[in-house]
PDB file of N, CA, C, O and CB in Angstrom:
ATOM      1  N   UNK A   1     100.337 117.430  97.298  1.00  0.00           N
ATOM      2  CA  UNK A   1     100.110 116.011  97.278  1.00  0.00           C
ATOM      3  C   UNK A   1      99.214 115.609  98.455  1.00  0.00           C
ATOM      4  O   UNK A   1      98.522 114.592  98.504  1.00  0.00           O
ATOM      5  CB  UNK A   1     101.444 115.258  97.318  1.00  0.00           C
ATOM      6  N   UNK A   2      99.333 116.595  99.436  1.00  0.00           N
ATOM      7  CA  UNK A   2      99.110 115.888 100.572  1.00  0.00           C
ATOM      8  C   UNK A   2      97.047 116.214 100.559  1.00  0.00           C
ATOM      9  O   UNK A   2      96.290 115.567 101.283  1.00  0.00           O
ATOM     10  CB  UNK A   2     100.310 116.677 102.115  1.00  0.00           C
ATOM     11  N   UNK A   3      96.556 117.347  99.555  1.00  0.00           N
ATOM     12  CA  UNK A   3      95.344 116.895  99.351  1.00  0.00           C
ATOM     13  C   UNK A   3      94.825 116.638  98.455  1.00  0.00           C
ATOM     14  O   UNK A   3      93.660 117.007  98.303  1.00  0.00           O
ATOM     15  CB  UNK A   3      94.730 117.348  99.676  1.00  0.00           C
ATOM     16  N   UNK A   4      95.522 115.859  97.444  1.00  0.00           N
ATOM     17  CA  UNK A   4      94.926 114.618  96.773  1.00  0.00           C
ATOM     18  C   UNK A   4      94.648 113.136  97.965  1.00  0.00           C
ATOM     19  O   UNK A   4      93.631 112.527  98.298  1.00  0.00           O
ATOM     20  CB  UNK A   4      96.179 114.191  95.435  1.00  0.00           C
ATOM     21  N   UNK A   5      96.023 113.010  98.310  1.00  0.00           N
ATOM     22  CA  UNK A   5      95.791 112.051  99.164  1.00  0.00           C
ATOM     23  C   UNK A   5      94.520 112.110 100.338  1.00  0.00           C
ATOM     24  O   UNK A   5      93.861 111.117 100.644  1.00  0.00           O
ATOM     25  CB  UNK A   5      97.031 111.948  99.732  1.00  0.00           C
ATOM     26  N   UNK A   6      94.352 113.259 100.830  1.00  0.00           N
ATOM     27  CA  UNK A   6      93.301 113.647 101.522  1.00  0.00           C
ATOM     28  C   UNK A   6      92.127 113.204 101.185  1.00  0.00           C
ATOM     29  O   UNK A   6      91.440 112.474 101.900  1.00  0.00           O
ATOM     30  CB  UNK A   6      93.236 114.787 101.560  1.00  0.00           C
ATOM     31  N   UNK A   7      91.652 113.838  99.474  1.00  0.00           N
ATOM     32  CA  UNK A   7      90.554 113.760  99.098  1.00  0.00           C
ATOM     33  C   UNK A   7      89.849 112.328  98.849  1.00  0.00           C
ATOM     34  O   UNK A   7      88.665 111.996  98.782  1.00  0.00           O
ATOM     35  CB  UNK A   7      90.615 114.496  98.135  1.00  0.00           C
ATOM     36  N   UNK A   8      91.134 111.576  98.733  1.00  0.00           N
ATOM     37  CA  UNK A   8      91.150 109.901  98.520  1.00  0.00           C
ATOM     38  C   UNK A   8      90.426 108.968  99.486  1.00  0.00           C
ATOM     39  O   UNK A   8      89.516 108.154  99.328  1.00  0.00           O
ATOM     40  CB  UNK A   8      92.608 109.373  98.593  1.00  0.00           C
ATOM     41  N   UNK A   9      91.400 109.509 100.922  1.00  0.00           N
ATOM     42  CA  UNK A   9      90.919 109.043 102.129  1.00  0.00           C
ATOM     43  C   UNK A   9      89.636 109.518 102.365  1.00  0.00           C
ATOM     44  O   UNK A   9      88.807 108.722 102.806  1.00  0.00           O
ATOM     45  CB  UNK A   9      91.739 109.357 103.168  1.00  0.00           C
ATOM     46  N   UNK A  10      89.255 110.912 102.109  1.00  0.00           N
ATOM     47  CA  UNK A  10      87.478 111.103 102.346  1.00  0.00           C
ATOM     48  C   UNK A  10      86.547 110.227 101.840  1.00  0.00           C
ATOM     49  O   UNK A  10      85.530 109.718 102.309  1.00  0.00           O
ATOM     50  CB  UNK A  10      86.906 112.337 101.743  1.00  0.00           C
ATOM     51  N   UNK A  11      87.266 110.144 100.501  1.00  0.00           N
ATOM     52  CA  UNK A  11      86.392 109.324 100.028  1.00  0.00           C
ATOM     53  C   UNK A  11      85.871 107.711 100.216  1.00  0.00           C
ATOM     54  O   UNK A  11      84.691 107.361 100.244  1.00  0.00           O
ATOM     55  CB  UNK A  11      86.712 109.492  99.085  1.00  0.00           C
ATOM     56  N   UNK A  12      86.877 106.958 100.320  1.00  0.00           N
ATOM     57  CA  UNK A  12      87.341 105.683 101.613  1.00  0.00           C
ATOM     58  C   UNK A  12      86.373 105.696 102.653  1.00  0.00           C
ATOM     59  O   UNK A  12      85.395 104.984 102.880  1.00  0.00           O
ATOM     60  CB  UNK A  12      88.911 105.963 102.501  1.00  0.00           C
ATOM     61  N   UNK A  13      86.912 106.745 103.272  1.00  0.00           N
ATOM     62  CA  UNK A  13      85.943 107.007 104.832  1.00  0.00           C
ATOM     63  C   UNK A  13      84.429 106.973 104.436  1.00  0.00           C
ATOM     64  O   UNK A  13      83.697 106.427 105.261  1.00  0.00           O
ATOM     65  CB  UNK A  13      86.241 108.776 105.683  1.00  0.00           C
ATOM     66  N   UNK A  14      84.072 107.275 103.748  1.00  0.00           N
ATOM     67  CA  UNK A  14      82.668 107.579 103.258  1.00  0.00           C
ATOM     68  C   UNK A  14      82.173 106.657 102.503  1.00  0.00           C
ATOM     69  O   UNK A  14      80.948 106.736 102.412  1.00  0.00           O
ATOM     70  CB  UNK A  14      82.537 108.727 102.546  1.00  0.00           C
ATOM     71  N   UNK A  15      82.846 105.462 101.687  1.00  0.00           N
ATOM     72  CA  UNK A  15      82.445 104.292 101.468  1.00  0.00           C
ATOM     73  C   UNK A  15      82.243 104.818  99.629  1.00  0.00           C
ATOM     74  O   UNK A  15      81.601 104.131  98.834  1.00  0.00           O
ATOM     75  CB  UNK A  15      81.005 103.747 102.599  1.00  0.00           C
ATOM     76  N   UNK A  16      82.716 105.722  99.366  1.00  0.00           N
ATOM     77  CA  UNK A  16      82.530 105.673  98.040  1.00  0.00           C
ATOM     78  C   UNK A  16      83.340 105.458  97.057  1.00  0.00           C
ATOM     79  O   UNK A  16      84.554 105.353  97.233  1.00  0.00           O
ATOM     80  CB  UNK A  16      82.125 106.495  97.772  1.00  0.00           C
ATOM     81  N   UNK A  17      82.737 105.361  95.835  1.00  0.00           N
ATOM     82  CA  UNK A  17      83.635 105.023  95.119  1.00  0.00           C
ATOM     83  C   UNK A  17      84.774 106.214  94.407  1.00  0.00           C
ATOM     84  O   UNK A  17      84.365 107.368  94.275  1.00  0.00           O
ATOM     85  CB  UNK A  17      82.893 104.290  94.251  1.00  0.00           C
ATOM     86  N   UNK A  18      85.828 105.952  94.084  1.00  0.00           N
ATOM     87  CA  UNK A  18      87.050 107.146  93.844  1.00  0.00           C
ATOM     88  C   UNK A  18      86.576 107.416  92.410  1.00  0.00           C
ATOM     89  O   UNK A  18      86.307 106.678  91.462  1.00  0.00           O
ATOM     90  CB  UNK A  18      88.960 106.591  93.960  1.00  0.00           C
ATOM     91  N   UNK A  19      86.568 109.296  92.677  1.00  0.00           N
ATOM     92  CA  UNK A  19      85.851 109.827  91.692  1.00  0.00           C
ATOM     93  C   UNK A  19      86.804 111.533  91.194  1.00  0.00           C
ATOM     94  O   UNK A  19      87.089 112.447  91.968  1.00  0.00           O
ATOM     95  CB  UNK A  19      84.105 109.961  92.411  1.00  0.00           C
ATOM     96  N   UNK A  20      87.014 111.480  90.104  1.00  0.00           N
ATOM     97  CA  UNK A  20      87.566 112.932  90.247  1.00  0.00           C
ATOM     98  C   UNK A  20      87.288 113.955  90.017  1.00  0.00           C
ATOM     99  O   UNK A  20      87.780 114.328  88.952  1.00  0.00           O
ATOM    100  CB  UNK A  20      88.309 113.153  89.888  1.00  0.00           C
ATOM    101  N   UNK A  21      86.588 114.808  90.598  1.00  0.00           N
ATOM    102  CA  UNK A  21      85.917 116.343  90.093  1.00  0.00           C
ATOM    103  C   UNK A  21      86.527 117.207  89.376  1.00  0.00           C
ATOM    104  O   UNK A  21      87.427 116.912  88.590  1.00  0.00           O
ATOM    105  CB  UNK A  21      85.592 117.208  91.078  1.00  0.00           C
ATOM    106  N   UNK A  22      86.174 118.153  89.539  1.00  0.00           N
ATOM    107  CA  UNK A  22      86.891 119.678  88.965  1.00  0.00           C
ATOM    108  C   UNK A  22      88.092 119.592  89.728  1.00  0.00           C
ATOM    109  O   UNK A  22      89.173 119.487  89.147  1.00  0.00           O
ATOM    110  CB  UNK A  22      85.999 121.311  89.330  1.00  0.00           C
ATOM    111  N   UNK A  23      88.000 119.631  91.190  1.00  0.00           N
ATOM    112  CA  UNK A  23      89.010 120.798  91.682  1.00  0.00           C
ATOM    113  C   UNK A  23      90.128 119.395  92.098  1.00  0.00           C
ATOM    114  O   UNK A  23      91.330 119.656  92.137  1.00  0.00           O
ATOM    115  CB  UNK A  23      88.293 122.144  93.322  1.00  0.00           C
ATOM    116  N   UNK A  24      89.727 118.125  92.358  1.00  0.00           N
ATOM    117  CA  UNK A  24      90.809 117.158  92.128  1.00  0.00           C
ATOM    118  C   UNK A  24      91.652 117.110  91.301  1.00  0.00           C
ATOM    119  O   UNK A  24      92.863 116.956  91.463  1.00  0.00           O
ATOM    120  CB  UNK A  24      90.510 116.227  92.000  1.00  0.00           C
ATOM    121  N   UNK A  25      90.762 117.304  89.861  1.00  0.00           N
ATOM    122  CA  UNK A  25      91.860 116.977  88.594  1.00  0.00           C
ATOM    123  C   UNK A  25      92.692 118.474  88.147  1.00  0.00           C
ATOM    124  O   UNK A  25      93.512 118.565  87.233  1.00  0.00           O
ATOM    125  CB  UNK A  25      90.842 116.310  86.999  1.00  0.00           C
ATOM    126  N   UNK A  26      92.339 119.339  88.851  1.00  0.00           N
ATOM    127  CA  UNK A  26      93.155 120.744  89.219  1.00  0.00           C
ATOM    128  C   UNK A  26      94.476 120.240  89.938  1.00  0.00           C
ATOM    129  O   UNK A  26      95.563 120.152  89.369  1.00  0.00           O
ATOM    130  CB  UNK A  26      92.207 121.874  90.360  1.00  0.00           C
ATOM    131  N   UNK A  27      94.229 119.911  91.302  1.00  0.00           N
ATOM    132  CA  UNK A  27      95.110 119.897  91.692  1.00  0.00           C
ATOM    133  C   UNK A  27      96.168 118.622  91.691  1.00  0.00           C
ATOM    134  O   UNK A  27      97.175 118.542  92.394  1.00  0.00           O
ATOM    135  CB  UNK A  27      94.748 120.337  92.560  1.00  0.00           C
ATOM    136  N   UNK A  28      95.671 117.592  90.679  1.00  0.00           N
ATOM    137  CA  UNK A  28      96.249 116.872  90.305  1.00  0.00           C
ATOM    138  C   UNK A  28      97.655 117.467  89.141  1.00  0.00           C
ATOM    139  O   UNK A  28      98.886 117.474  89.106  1.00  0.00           O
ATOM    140  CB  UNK A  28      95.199 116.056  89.932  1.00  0.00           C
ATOM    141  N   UNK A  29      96.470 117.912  88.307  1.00  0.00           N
ATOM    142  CA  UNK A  29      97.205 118.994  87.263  1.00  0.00           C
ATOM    143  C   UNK A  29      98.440 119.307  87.723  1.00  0.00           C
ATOM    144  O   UNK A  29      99.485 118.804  87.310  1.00  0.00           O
ATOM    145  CB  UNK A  29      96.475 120.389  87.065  1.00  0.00           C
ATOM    146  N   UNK A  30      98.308 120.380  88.830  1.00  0.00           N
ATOM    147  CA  UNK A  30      99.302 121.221  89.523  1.00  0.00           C
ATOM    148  C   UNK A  30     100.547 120.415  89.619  1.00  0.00           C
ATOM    149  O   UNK A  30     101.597 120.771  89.085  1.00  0.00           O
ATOM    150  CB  UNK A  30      98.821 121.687  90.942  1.00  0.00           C
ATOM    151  N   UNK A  31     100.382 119.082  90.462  1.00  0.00           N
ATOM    152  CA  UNK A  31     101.663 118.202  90.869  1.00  0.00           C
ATOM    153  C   UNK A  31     102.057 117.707  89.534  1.00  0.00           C
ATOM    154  O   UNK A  31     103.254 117.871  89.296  1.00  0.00           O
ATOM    155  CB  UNK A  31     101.375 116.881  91.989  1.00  0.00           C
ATOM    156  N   UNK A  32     101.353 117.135  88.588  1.00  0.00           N
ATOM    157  CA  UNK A  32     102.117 116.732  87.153  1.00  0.00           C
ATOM    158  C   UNK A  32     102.551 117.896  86.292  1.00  0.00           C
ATOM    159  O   UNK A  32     102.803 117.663  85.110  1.00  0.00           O
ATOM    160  CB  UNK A  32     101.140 115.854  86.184  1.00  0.00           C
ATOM    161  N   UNK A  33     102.716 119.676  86.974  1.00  0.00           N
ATOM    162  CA  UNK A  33     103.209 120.098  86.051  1.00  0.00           C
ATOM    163  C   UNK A  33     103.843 120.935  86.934  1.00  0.00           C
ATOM    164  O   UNK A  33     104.221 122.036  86.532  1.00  0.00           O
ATOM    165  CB  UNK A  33     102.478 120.480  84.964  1.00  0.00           C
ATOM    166  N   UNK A  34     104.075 120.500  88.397  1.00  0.00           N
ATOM    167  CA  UNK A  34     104.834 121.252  89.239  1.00  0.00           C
ATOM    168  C   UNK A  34     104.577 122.430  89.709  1.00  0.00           C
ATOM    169  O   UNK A  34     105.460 123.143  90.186  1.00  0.00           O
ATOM    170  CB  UNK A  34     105.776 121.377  88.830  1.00  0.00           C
ATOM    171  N   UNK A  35     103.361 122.766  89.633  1.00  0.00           N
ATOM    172  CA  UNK A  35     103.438 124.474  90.147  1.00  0.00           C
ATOM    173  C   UNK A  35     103.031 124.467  90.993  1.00  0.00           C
ATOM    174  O   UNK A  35     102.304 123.577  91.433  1.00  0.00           O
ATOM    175  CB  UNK A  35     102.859 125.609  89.577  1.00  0.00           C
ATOM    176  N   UNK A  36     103.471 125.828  91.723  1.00  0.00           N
ATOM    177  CA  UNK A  36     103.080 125.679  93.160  1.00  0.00           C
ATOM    178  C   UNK A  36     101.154 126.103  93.710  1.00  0.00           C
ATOM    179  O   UNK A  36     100.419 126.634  92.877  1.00  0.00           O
ATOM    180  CB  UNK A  36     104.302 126.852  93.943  1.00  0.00           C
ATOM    181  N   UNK A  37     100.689 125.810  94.961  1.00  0.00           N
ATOM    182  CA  UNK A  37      99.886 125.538  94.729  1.00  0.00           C
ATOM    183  C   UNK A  37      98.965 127.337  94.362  1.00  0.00           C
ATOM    184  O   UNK A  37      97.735 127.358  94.404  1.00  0.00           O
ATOM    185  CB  UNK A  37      99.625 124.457  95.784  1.00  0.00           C
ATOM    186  N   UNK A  38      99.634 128.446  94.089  1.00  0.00           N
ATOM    187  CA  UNK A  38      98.986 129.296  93.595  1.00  0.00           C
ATOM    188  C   UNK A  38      98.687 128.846  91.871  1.00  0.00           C
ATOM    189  O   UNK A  38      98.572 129.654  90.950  1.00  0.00           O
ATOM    190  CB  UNK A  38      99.763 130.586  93.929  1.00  0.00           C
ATOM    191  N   UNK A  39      98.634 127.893  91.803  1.00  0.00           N
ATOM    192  CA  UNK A  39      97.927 127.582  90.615  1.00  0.00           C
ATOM    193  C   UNK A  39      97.698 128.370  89.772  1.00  0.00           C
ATOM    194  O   UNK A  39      98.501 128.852  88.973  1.00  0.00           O
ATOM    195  CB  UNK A  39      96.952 127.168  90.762  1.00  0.00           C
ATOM    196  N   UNK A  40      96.323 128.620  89.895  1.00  0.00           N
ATOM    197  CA  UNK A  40      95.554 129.645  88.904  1.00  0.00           C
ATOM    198  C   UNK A  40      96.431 131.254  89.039  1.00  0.00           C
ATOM    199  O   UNK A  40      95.746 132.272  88.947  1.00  0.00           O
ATOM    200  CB  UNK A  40      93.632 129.802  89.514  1.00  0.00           C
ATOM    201  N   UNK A  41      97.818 131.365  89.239  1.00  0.00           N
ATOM    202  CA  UNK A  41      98.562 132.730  88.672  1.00  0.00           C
ATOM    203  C   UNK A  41      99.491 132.153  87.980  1.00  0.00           C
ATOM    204  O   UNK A  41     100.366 132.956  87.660  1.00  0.00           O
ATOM    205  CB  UNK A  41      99.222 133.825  89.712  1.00  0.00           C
ATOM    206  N   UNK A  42      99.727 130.746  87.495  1.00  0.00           N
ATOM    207  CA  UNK A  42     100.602 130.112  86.453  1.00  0.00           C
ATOM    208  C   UNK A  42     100.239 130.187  85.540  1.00  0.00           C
ATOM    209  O   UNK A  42      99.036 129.937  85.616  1.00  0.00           O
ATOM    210  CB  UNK A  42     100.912 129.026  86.450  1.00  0.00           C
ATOM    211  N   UNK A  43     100.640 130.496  84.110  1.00  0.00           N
ATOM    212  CA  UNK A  43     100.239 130.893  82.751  1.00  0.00           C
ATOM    213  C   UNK A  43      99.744 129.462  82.150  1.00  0.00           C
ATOM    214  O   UNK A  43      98.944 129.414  81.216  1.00  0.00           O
ATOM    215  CB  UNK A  43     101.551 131.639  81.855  1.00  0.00           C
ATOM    216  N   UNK A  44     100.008 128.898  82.451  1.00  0.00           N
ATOM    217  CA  UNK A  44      99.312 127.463  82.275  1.00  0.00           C
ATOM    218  C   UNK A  44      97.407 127.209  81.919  1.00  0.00           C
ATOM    219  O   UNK A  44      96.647 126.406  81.378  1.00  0.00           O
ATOM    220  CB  UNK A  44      99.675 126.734  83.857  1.00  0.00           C
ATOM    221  N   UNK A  45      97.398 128.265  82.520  1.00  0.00           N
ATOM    222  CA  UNK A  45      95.491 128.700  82.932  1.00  0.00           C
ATOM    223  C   UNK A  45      95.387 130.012  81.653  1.00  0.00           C
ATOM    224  O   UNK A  45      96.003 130.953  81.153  1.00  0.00           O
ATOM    225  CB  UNK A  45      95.104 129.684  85.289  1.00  0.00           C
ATOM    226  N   UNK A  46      93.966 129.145  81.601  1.00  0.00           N
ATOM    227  CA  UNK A  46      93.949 130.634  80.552  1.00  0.00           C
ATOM    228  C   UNK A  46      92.484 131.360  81.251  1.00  0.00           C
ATOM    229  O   UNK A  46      91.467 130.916  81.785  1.00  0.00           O
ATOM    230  CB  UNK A  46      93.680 130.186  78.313  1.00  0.00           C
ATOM    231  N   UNK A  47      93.097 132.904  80.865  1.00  0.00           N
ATOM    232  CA  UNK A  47      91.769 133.552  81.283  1.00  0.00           C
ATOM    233  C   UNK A  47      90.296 133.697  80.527  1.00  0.00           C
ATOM    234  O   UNK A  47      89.446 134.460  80.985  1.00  0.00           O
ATOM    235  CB  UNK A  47      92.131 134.784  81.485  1.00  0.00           C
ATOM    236  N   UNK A  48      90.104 133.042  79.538  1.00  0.00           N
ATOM    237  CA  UNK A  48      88.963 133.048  78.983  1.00  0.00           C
ATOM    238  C   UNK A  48      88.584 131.530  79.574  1.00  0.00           C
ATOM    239  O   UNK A  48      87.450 131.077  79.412  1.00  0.00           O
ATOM    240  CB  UNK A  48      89.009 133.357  77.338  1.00  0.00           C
ATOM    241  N   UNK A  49      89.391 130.952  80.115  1.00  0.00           N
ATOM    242  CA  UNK A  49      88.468 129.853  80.904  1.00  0.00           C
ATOM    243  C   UNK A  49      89.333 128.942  81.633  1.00  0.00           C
ATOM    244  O   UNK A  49      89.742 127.828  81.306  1.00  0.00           O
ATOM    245  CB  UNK A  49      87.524 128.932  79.914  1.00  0.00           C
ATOM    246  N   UNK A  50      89.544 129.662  82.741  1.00  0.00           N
ATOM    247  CA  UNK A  50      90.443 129.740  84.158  1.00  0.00           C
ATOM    248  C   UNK A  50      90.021 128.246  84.438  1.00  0.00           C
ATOM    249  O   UNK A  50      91.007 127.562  84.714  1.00  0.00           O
ATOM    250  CB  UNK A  50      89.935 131.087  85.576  1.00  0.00           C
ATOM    251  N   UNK A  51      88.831 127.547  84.445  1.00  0.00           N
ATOM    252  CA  UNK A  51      88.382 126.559  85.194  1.00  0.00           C
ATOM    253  C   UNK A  51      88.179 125.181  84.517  1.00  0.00           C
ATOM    254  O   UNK A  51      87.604 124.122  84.766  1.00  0.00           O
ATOM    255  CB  UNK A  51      87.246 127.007  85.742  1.00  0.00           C
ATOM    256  N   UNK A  52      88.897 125.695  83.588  1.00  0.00           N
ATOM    257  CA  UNK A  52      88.760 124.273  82.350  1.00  0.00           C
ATOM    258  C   UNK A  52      89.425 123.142  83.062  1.00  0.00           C
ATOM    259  O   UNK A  52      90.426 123.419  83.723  1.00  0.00           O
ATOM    260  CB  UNK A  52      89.728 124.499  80.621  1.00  0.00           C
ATOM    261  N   UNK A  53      88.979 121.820  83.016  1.00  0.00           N
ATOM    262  CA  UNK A  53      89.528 120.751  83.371  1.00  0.00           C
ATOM    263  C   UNK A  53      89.401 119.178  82.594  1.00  0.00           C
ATOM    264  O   UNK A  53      88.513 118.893  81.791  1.00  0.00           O
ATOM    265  CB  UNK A  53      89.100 120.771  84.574  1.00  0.00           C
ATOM    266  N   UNK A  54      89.910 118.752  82.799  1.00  0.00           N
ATOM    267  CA  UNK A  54      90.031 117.519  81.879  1.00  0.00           C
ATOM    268  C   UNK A  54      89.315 115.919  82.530  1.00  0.00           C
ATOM    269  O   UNK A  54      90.220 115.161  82.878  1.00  0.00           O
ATOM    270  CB  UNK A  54      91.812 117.346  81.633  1.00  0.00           C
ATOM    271  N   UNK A  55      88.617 115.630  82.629  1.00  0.00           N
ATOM    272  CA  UNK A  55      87.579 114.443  82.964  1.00  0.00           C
ATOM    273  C   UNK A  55      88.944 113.336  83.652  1.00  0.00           C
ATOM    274  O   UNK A  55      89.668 113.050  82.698  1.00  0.00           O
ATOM    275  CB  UNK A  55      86.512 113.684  81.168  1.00  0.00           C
ATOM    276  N   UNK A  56      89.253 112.947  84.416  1.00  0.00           N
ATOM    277  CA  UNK A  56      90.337 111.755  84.525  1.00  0.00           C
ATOM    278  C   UNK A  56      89.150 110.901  85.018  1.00  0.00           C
ATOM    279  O   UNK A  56      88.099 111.282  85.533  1.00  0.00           O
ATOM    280  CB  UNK A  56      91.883 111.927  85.685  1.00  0.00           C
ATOM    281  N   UNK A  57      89.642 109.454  84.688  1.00  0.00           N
ATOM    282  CA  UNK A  57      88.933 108.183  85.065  1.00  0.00           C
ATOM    283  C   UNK A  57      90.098 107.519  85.833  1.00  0.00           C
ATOM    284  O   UNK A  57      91.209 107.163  85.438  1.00  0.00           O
ATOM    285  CB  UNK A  57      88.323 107.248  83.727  1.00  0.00           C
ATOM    286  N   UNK A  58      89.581 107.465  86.904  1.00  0.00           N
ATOM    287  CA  UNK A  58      90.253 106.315  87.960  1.00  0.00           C
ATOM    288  C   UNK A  58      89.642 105.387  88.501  1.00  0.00           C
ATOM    289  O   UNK A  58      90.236 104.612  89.251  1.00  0.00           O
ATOM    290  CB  UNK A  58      90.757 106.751  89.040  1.00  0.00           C
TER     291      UNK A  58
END
């Protein structure tokens, strides 16, 4: 949690507007499905495309 919140405040600090990339909506992922943050060794991920992510709008 504590770097989502991070990535939030960078973004703040920097005057931009809140945006969510790849590796945000990863580790967003992670906290709404609880795993810890070795992530990508949770079966959750698939290996024909480890890096798939889902567009969130905030």
């Amino acid at each position: 949690m504590e770097n989502i919140i991070d990535a939030f405040e960078v973004m703040r600090n920097k005057g931009e507007e809140p945006d969510c990339d790849e590796e945000l909506s990863n580790r967003i992922k992670w906290l709404e499905n609880e795993i810890p943050y070795m992530g990508f060794f949770h079966e959750i991920y698939s290996c024909e495309d480890p890096f798939g992510y889902d567009k969130r709008n905030i």
